[in-house]
mmCIF file as gemmi writes it, N, C-alpha and C atoms, coordinates in Angstrom:
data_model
loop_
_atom_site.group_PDB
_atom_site.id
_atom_site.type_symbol
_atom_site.label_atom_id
_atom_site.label_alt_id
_atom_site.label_comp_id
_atom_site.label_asym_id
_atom_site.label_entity_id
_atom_site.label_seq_id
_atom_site.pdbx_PDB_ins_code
_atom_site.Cartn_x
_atom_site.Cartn_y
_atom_site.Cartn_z
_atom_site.occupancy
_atom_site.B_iso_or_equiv
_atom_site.pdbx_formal_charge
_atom_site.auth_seq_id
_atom_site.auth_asym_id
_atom_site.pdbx_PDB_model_num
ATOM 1 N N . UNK Axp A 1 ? 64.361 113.594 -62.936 1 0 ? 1 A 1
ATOM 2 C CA . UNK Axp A 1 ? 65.049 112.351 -63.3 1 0 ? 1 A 1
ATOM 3 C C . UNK Axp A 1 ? 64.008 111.254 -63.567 1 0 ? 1 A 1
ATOM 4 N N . UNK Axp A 2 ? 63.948 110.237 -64.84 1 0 ? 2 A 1
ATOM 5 C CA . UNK Axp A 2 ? 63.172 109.804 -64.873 1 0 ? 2 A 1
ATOM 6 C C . UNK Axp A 2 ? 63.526 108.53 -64.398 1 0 ? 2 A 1
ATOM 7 N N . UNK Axp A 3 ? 62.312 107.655 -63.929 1 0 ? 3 A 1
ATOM 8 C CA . UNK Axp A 3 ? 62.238 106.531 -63.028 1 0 ? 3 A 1
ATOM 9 C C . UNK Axp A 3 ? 62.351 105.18 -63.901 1 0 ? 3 A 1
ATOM 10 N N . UNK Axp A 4 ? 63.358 104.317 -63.698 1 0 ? 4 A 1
ATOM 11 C CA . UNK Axp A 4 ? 63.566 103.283 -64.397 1 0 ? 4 A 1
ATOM 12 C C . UNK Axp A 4 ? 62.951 102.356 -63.551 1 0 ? 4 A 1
ATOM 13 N N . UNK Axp A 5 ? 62.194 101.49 -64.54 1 0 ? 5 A 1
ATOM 14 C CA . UNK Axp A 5 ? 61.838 100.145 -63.675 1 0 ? 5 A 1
ATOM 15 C C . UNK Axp A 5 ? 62.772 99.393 -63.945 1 0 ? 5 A 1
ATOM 16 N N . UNK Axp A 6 ? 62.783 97.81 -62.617 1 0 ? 6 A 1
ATOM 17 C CA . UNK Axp A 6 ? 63.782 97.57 -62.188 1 0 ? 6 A 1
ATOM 18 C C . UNK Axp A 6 ? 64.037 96.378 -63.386 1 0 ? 6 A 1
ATOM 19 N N . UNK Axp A 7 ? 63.225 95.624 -64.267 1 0 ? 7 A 1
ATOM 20 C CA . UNK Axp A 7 ? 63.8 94.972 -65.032 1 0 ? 7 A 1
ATOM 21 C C . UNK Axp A 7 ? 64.232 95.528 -66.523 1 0 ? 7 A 1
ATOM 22 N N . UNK Axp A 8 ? 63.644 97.217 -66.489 1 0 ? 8 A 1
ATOM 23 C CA . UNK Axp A 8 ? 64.44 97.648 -67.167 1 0 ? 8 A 1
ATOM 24 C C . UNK Axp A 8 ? 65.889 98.037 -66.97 1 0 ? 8 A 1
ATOM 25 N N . UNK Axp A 9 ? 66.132 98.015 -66.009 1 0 ? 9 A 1
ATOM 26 C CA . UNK Axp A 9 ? 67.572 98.435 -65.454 1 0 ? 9 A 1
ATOM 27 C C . UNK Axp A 9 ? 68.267 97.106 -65.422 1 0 ? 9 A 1
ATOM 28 N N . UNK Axp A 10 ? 68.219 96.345 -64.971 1 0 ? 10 A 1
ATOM 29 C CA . UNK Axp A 10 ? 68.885 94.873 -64.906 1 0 ? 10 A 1
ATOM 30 C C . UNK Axp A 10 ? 68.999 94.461 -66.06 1 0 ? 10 A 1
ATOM 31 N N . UNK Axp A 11 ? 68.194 94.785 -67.555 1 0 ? 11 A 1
ATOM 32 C CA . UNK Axp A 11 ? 68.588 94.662 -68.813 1 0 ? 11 A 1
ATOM 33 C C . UNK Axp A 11 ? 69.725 94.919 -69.264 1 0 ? 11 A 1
ATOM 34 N N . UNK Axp A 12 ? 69.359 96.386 -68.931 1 0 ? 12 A 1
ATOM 35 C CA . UNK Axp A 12 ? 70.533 97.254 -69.08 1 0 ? 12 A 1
ATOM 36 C C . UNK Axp A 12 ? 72.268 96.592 -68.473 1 0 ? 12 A 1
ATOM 37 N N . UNK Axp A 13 ? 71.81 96.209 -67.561 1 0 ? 13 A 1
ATOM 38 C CA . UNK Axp A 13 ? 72.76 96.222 -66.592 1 0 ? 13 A 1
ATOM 39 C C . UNK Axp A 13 ? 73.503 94.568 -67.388 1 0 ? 13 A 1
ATOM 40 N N . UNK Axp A 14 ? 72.727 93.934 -67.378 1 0 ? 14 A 1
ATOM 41 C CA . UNK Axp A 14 ? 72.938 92.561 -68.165 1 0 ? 14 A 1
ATOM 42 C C . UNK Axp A 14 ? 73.943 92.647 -69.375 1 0 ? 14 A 1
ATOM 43 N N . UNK Axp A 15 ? 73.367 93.645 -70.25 1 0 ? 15 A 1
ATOM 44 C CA . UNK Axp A 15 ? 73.877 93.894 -71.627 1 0 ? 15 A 1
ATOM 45 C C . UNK Axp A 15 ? 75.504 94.597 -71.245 1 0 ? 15 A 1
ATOM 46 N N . UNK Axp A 16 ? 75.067 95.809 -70.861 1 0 ? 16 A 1
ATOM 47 C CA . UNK Axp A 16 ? 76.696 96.28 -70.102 1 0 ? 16 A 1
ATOM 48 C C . UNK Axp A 16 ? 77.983 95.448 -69.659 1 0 ? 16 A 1
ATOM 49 N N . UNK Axp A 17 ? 77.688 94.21 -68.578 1 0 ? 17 A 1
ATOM 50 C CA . UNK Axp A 17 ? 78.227 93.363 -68.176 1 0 ? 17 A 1
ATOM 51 C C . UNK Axp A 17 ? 78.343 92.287 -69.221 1 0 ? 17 A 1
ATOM 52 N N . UNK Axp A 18 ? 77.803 92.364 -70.225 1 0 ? 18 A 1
ATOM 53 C CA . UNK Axp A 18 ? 77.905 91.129 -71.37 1 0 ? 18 A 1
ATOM 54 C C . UNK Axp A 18 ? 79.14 91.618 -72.272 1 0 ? 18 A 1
ATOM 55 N N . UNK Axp A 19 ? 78.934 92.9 -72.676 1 0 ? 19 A 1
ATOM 56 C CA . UNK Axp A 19 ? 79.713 93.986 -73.408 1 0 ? 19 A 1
ATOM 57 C C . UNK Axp A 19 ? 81.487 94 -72.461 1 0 ? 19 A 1
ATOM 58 N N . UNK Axp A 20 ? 81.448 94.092 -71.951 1 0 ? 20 A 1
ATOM 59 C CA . UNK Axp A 20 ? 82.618 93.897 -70.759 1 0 ? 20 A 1
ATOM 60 C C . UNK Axp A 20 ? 83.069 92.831 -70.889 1 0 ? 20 A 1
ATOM 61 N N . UNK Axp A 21 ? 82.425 91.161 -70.515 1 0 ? 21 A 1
ATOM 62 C CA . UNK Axp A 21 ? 82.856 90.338 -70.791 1 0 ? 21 A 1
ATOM 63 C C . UNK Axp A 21 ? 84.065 89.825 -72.088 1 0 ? 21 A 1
ATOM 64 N N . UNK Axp A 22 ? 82.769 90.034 -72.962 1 0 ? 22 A 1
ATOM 65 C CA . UNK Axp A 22 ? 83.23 90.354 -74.324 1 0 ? 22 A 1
ATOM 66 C C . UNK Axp A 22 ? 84.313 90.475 -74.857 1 0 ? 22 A 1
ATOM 67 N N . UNK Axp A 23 ? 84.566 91.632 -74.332 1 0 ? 23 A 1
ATOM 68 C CA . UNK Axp A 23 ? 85.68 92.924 -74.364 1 0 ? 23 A 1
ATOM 69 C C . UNK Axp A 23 ? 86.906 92.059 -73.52 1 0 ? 23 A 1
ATOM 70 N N . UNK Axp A 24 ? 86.578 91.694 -72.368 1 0 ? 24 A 1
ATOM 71 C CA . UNK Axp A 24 ? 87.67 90.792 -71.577 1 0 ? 24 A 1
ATOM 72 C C . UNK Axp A 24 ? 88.403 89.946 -72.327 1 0 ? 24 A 1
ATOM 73 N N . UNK Axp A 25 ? 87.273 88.766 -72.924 1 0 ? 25 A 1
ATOM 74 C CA . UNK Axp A 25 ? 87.909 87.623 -73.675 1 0 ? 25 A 1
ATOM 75 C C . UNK Axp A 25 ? 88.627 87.93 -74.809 1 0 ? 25 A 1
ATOM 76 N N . UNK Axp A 26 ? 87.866 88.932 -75.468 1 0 ? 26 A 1
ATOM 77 C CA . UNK Axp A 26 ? 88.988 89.538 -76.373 1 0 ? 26 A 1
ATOM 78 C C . UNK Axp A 26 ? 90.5 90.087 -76.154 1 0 ? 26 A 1
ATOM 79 N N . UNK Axp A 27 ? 90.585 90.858 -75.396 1 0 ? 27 A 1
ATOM 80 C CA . UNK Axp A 27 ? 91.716 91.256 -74.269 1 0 ? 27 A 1
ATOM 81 C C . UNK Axp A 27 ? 92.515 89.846 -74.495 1 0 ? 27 A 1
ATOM 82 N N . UNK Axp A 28 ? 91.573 89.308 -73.625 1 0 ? 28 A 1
ATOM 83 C CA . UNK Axp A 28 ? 92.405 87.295 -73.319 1 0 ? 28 A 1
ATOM 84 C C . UNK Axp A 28 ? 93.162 86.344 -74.409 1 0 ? 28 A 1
ATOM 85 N N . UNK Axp A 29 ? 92.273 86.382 -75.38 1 0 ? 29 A 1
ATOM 86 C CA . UNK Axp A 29 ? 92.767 86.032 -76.578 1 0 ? 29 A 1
ATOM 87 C C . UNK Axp A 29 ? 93.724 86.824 -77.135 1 0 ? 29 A 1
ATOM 88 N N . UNK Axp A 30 ? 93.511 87.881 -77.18 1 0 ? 30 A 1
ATOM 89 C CA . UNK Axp A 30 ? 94.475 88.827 -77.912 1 0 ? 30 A 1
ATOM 90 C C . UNK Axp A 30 ? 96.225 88.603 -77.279 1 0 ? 30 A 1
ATOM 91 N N . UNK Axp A 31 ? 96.319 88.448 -76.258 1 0 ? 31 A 1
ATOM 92 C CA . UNK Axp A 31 ? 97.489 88.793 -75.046 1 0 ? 31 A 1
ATOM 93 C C . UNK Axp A 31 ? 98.144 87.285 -74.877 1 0 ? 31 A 1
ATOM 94 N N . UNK Axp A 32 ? 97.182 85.991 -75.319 1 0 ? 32 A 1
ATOM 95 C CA . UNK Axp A 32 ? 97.335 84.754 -74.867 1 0 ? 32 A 1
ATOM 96 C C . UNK Axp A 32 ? 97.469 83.628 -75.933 1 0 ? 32 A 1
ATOM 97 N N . UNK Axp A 33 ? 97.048 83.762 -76.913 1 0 ? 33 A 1
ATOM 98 C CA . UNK Axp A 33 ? 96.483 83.266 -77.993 1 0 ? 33 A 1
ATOM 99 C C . UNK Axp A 33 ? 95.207 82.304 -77.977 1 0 ? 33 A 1
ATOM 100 N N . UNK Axp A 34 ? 94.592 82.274 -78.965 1 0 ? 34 A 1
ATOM 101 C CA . UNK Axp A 34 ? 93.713 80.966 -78.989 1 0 ? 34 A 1
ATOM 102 C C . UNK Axp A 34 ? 93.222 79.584 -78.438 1 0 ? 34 A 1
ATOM 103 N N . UNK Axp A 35 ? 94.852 79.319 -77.759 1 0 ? 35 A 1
ATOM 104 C CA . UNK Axp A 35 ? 94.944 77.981 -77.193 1 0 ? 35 A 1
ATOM 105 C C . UNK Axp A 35 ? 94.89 78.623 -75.516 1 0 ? 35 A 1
ATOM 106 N N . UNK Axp A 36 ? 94.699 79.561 -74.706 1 0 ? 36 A 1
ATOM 107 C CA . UNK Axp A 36 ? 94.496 80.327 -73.813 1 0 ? 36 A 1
ATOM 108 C C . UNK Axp A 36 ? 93.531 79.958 -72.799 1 0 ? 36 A 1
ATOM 109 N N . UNK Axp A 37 ? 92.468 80.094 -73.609 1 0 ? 37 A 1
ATOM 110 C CA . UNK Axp A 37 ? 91.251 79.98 -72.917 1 0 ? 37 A 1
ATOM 111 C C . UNK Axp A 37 ? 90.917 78.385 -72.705 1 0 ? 37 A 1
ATOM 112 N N . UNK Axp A 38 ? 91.37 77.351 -73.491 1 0 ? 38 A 1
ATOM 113 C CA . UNK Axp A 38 ? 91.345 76.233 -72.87 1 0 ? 38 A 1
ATOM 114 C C . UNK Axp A 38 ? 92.234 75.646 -71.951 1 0 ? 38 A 1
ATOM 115 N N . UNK Axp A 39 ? 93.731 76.321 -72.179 1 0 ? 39 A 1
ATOM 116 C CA . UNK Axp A 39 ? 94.31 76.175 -70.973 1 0 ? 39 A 1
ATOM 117 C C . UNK Axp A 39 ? 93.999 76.563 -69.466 1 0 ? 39 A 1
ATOM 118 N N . UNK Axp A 40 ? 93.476 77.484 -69.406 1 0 ? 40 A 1
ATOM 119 C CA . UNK Axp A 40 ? 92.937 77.813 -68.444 1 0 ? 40 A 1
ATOM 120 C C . UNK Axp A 40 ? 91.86 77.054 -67.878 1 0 ? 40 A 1
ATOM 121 N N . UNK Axp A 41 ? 90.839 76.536 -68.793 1 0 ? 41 A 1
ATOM 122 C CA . UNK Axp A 41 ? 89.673 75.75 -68.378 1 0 ? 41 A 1
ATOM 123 C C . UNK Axp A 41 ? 89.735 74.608 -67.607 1 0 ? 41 A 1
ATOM 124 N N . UNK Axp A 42 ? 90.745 73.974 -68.3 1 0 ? 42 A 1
ATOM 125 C CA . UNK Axp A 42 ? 91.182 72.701 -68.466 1 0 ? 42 A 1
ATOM 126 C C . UNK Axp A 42 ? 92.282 72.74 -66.811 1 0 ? 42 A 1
ATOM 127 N N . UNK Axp A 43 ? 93.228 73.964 -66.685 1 0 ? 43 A 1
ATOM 128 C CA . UNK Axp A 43 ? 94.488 73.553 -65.216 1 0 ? 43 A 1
ATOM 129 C C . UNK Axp A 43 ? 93.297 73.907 -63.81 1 0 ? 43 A 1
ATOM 130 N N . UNK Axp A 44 ? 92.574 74.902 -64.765 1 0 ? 44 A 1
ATOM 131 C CA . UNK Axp A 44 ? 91.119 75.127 -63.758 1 0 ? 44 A 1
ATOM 132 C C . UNK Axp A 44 ? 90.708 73.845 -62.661 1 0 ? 44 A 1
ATOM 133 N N . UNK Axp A 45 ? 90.237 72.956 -63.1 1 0 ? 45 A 1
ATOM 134 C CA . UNK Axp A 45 ? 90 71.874 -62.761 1 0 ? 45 A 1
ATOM 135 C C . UNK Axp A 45 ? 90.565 70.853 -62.839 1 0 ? 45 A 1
ATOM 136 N N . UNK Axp A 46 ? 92.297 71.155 -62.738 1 0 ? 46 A 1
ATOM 137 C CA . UNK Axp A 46 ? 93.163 69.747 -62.152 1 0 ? 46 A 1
ATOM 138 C C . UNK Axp A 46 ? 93.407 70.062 -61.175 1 0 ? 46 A 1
């Protein structure tokens, strides 16, 4: 098995979790519409 160094792995790991995100907000938007994600931002912090 070959040996990953560790900021090669946390790259990795970065990009993965970015890709996911991504993928979430899309999800979010898709299910919520456009005006979604600022509603949320916005009752967030009342």
């Amino acid at each position: 098995m070959a040996r990953i160094s560790t900021d090669e792995s946390s790259r990795v790991y970065r990009m993965f979790l970015r890709r996911i995100h991504r993928w979430t907000q899309r999800q979010i938007d898709w299910l919520e519409g456009p005006d979604a994600a600022e509603d949320t931002f916005t009752s967030f912090f009342k």
